[in-house]
C-alpha positions as CSV (number, residue, x, y, z in Angstrom):
1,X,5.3,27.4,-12.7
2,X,2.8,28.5,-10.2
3,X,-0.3,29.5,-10.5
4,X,-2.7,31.2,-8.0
5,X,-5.9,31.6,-7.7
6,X,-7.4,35.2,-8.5
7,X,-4.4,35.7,-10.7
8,X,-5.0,35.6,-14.4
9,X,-2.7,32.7,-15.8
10,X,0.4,33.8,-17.8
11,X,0.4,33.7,-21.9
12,X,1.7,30.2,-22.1
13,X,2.0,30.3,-26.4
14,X,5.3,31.2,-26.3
15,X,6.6,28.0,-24.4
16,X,4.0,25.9,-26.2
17,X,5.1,23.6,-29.4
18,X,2.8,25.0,-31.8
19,X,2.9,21.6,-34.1
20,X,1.6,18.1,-32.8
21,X,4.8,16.2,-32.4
22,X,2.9,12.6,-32.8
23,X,-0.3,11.4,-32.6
24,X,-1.5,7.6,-31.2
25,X,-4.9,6.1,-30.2
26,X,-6.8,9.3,-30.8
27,X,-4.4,11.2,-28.5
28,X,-2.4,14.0,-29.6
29,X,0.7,14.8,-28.2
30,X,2.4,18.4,-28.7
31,X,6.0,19.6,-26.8
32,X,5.8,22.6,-23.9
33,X,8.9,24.0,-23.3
34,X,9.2,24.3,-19.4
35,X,11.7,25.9,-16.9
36,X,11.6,23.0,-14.4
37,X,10.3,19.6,-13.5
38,X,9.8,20.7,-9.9
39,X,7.4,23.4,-8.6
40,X,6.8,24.3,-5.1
41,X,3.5,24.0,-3.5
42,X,2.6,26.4,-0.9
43,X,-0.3,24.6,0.2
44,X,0.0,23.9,4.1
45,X,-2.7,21.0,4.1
46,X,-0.6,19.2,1.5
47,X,2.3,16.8,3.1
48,X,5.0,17.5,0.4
49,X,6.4,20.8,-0.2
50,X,7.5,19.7,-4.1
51,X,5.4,18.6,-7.0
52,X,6.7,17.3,-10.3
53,X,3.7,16.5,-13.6
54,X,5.9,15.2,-16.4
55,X,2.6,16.4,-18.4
56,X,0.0,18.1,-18.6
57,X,-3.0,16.4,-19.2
58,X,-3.5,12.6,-19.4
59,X,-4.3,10.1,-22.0
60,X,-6.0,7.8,-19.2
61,X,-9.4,9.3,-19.7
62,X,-10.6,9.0,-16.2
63,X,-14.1,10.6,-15.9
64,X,-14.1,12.0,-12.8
65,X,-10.3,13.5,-12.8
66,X,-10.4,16.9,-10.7
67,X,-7.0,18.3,-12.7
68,X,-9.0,18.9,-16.0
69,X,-9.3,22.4,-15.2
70,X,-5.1,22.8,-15.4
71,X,-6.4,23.0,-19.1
72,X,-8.1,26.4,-19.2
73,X,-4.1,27.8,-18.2
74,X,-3.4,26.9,-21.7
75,X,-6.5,28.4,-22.9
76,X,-8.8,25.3,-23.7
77,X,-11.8,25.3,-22.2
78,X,-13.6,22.2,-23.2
79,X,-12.6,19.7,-20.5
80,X,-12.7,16.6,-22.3
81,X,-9.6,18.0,-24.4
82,X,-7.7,17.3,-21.2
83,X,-7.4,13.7,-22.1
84,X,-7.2,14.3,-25.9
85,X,-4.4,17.0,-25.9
86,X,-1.1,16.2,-23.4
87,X,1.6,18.4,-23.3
88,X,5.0,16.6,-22.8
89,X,7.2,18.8,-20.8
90,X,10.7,19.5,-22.6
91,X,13.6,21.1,-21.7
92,X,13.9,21.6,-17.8
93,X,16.6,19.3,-17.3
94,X,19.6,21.9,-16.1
95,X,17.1,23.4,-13.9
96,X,15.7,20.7,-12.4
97,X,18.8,19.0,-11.4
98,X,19.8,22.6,-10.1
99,X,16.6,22.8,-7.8
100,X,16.3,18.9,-7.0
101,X,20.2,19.1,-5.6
102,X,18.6,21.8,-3.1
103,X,15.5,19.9,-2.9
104,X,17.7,17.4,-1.0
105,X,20.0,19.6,1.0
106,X,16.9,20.9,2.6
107,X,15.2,17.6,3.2
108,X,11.9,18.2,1.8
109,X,9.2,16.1,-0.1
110,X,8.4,15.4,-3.5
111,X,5.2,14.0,-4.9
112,X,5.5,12.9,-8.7
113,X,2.1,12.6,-10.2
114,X,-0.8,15.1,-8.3
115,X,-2.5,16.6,-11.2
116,X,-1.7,14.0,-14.1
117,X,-0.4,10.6,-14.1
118,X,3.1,9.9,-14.8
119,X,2.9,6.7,-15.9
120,X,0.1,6.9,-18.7
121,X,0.6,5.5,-22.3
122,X,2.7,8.6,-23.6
123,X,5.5,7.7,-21.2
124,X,6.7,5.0,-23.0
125,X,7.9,7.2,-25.8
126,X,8.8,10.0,-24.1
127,X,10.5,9.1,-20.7
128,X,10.0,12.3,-19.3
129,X,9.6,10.2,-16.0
130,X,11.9,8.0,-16.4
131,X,14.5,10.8,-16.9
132,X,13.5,12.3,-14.1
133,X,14.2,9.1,-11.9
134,X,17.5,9.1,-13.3
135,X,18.5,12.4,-11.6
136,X,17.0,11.1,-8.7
137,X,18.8,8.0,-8.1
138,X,22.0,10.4,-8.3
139,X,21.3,11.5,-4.7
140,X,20.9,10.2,-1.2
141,X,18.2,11.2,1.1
142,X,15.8,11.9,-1.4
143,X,12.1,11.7,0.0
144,X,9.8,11.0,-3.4
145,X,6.4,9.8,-3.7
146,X,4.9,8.3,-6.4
147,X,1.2,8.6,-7.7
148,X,-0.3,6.6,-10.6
149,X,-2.4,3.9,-11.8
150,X,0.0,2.8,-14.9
151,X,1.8,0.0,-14.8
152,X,4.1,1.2,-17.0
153,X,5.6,2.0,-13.7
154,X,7.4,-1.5,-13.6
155,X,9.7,-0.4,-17.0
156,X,11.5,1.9,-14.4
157,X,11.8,-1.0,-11.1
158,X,15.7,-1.0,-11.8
159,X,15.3,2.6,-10.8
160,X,13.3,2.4,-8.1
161,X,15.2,-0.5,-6.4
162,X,18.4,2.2,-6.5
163,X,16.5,5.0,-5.2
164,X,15.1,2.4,-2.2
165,X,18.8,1.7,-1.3
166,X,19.4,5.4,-0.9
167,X,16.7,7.5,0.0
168,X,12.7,7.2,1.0
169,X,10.8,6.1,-2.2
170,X,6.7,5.2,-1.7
171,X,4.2,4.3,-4.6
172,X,0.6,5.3,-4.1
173,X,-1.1,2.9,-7.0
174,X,-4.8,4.0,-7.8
175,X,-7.5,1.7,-7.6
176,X,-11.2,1.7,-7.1
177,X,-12.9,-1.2,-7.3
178,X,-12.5,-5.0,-9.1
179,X,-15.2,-4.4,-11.5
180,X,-13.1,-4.5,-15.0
181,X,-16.4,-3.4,-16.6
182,X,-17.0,-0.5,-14.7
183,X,-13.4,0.2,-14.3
184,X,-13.6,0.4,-18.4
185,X,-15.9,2.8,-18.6
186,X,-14.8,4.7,-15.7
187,X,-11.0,5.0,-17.2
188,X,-11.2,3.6,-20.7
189,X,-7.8,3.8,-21.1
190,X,-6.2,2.8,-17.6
191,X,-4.9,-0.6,-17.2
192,X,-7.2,-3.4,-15.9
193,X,-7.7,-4.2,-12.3
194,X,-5.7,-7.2,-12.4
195,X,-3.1,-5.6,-14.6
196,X,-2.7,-3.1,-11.3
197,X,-2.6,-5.6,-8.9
198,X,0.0,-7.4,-10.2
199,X,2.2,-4.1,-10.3
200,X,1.3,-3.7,-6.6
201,X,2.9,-7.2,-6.2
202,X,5.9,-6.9,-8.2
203,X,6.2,-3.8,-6.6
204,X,6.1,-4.6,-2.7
205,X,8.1,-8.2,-3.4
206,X,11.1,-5.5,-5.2
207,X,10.9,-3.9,-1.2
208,X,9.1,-0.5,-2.8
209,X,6.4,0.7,0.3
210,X,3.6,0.4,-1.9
211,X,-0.3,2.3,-0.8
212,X,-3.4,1.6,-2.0
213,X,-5.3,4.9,-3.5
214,X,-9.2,3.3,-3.6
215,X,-10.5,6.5,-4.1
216,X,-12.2,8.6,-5.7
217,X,-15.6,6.8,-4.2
218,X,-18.1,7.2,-6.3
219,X,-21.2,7.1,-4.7
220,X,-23.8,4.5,-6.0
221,X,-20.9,3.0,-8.1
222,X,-18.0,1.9,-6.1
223,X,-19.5,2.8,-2.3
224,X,-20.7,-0.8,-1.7
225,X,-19.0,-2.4,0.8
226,X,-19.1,-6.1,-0.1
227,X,-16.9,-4.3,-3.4
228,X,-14.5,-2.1,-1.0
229,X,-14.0,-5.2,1.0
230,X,-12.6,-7.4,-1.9
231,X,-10.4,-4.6,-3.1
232,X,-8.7,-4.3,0.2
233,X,-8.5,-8.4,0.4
234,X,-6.6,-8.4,-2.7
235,X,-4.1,-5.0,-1.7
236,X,-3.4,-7.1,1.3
237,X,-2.9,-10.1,-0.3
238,X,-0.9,-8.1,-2.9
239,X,1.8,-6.8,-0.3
240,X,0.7,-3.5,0.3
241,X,0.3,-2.1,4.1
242,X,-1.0,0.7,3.8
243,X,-4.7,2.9,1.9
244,X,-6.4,6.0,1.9
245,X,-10.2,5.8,0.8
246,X,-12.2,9.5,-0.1
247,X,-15.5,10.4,-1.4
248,X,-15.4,11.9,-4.9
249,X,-14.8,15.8,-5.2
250,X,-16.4,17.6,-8.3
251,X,-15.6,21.0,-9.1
252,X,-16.3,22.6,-12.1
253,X,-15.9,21.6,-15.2
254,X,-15.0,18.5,-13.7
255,X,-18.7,18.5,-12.5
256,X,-20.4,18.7,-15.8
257,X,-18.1,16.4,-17.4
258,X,-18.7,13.6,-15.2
259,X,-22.7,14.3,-14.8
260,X,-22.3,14.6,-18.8
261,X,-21.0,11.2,-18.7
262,X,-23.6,10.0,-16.1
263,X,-26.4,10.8,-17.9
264,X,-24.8,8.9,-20.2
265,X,-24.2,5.4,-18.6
266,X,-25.7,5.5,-15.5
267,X,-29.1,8.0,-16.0
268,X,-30.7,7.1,-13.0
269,X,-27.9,8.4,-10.5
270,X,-28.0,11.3,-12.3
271,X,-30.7,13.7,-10.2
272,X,-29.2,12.4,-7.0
273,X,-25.8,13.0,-8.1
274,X,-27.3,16.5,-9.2
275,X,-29.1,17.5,-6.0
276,X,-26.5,16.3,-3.7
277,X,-23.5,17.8,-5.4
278,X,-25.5,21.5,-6.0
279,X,-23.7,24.2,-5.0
280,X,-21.0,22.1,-3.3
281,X,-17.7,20.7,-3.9
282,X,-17.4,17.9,-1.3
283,X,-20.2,15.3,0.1
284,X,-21.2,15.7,4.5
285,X,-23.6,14.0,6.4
286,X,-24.6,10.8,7.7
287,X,-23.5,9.2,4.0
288,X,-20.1,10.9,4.4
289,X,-20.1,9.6,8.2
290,X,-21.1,6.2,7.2
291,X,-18.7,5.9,4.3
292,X,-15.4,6.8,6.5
293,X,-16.3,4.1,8.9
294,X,-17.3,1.5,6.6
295,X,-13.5,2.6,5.4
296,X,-12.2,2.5,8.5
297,X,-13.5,-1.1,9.8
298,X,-12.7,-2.3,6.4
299,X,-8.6,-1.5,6.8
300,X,-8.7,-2.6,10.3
301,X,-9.9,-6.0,9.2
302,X,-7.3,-6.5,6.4
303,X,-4.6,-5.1,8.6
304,X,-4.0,-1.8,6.5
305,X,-2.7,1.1,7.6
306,X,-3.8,4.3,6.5
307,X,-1.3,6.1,4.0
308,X,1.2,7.7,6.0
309,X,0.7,11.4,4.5
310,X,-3.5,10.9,5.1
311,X,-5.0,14.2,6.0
312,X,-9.1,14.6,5.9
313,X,-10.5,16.6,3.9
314,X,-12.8,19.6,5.8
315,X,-16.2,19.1,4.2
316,X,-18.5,21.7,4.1
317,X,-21.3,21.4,7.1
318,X,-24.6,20.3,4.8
319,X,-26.5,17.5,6.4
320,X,-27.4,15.5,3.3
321,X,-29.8,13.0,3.1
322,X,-28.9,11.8,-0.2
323,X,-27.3,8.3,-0.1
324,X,-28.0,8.1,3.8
């Protein structure tokens, strides 16, 4: 199902389970009857033509996810309910196999996990994923990429070794800096740094081409480059070639729930974050400028790559002097 913008999202209740189906860690779960696994996006600064969100919202609880507005389709608008309510997508099987086998023929790409993660604690039970990796394995020539931070993702290596021997498979594993504390607070529900890393290597020694997502970067909490350095020593060390590293983007109500949670933990970022972000949706300027080299000699020294699909983002034209 597509949804764009300036058109008022369809009356989802009658696709929606209307009882929570179980409940674990303060998480409920509840069933959402949909058509199909895949959807097409339109977007022509986006290097995949297919998307596919098992769910919709995520039990990982990262602070500064951008998807939580995907919520307000099913009429919630408190953001924070994004990681306490996940809909499990049931009932698309026919049609996605039907669209996948075209999929194929046509030889586009497929990106599993943009707007929530595929591989987050609900997954285990459900195996909406894991089903879905099943159809794929079925074909040849399948071009799938794979975004996450779970390692739950290592349940399904059988799978992914198959797919490897047939078609292009890549995982783009999420991680922003080695600071387990701050990672904790960040994404209190996410695995561990070195829980991550250890995926990346099981991952890349399996033959999977395996990319390093360090980003968001969260300016005055992950931007330091002695921090960024380490982080791409280990991905290195880990196996993986290739990395894409971006500033954080905060649209609303993204915005207020991370400066919510700011205010919270880290109070004195909070009027920078405030004034620099005002009235804007992406960071420019000499910070921005020094970020993406700092980025950019950092991957050169530990022989990264950046990630194949990497586009950059088109900031808006503000000189800020904040963080300069």
């Amino acid at each position: 199902m597509r949804i764009r913008p300036g058109i008022p999202a369809p009356n989802l209740a009658p696709l929606m389970g209307q009882q929570t189906v179980r409940e674990r860690g303060g998480v409920q779960y509840r069933e959402l009857r949909s058509r199909s696994l895949l959807n097409r996006c339109d977007s022509p600064r986006m290097p995949f033509q297919w998307t596919v969100n098992p769910y919709r919202g995520c039990a990982f609880g990262c602070r500064y996810c951008y998807a939580t507005y995907t919520h307000e389709f099913m009429g919630i608008a408190e953001p924070e309910e994004f990681h306490r309510l996940v809909y499990v997508k049931v009932g698309a099987e026919a049609e996605t196999a039907r669209r996948l086998a075209a999929v194929v023929r046509r030889g586009q790409t497929i990106a599993l996990g943009t707007a929530t993660d595929p591989y987050q604690p609900g997954e285990a039970e459900s195996r909406v994923t894991r089903r879905f990796l099943e159809l794929v394995a079925q074909h040849r020539g399948v071009r799938l990429g794979i975004t996450t931070k779970g390692a739950l993702i290592l349940r399904d290596l059988d799978l992914l070794r198959r797919i490897h021997g047939r078609s292009r498979v890549s995982v783009h594993f999420s991680l922003t800096t080695l600071d387990a504390d701050l990672l904790r607070k960040l994404e209190p529900w996410a695995p561990p740094p070195e829980v991550r890393l250890e995926a990346l290597r099981r991952l890349a020694e399996a033959g999977i081409e395996v990319a390093l997502n360090a980003m968001p970067i969260l300016p005055g909490l992950t931007d330091a480059e002695p921090g960024l350095d380490a982080l791409f020593a280990r991905a290195a060390a880990a196996g993986v070639h290739r990395a894409a590293a971006r500033l954080l983007f905060l649209r609303s109500p993204t915005k207020e729930k991370y400066l919510r949670w700011l205010a919270a933990e880290f109070p004195r970022y909070l009027e920078a974050y405030q004034q620099a972000y005002a009235g804007r949706v992406y960071l420019a300027g000499r910070y921005q400028q020094r970020v993406r080299a700092m980025v950019e000699r950092l991957l050169v020294k530990h022989g990264l790559a950046p990630r194949r699909d990497e586009k950059e983002d088109e900031p808006e034209p503000q000189q800020l002097v904040l963080w300069a």
